[in-house]
N, C-alpha and C positions, 0 to 999 in steps of 0.2 A: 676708493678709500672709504672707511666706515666711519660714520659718524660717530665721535663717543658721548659718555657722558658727561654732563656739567657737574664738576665737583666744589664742594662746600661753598653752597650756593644761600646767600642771603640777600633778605626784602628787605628795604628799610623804607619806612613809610612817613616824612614829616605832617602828622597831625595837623588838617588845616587850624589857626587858634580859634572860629566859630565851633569848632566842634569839641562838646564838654561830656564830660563822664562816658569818655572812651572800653571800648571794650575789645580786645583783640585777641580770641582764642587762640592760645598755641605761642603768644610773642612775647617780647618781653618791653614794656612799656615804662620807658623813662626818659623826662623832660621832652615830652609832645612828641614823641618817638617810638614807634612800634617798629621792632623787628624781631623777624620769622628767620631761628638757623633753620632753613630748609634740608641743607646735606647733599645728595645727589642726587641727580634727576638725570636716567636714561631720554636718550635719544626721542623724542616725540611724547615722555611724561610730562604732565600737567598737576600742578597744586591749586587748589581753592582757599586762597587765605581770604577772611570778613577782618571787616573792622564797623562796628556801631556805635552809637552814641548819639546823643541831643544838640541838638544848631542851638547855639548860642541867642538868647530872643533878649530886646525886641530883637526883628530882623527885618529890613524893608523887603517888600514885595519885589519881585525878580533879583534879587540877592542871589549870584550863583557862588556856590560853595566849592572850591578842586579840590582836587586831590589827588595826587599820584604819587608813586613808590620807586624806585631805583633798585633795578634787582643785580647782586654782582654773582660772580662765581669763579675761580680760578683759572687763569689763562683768555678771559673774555673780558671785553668789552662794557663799562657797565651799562644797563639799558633802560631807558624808561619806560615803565608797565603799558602806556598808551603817550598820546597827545592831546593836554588838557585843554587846548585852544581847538 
């Protein structure tokens, strides 16, 4: 059987709230929320979505900031981008 593609595949990204003056090429950003309509992604493609912006200060020293995204697409599973722990 052949692998197919993932069809109408979207990122969504809840903005951790340390992070201000977000910037997300390509998304659409509303209420601490980035997402990327991806579209379709062949068998073994890959997208590079960024997101930037400034850590909220002060900030105490070893403050770690997450962040992860949940990506869906049609007939699949949704998935988290990695494991923030």
């Amino acid at each position: 059987m052949q692998a197919a593609a993932a069809e109408n595949v979207v990122v969504e990204d809840a903005l951790p709230a340390e992070l201000v003056d977000a910037v997300a090429p390509g998304a659409m950003l509303a209420g601490g929320v980035a997402t990327w309509s991806v579209g379709a992604l062949a068998p073994g493609e890959s997208r590079t979505l960024t997101v930037s912006g400034t850590a909220l200060r002060p900030i105490a020293d070893g403050t770690e900031i997450r962040n992860q995204a949940v990506v869906r697409a049609d007939g699949l599973a949704d998935a988290p981008t990695d494991d923030p722990d």
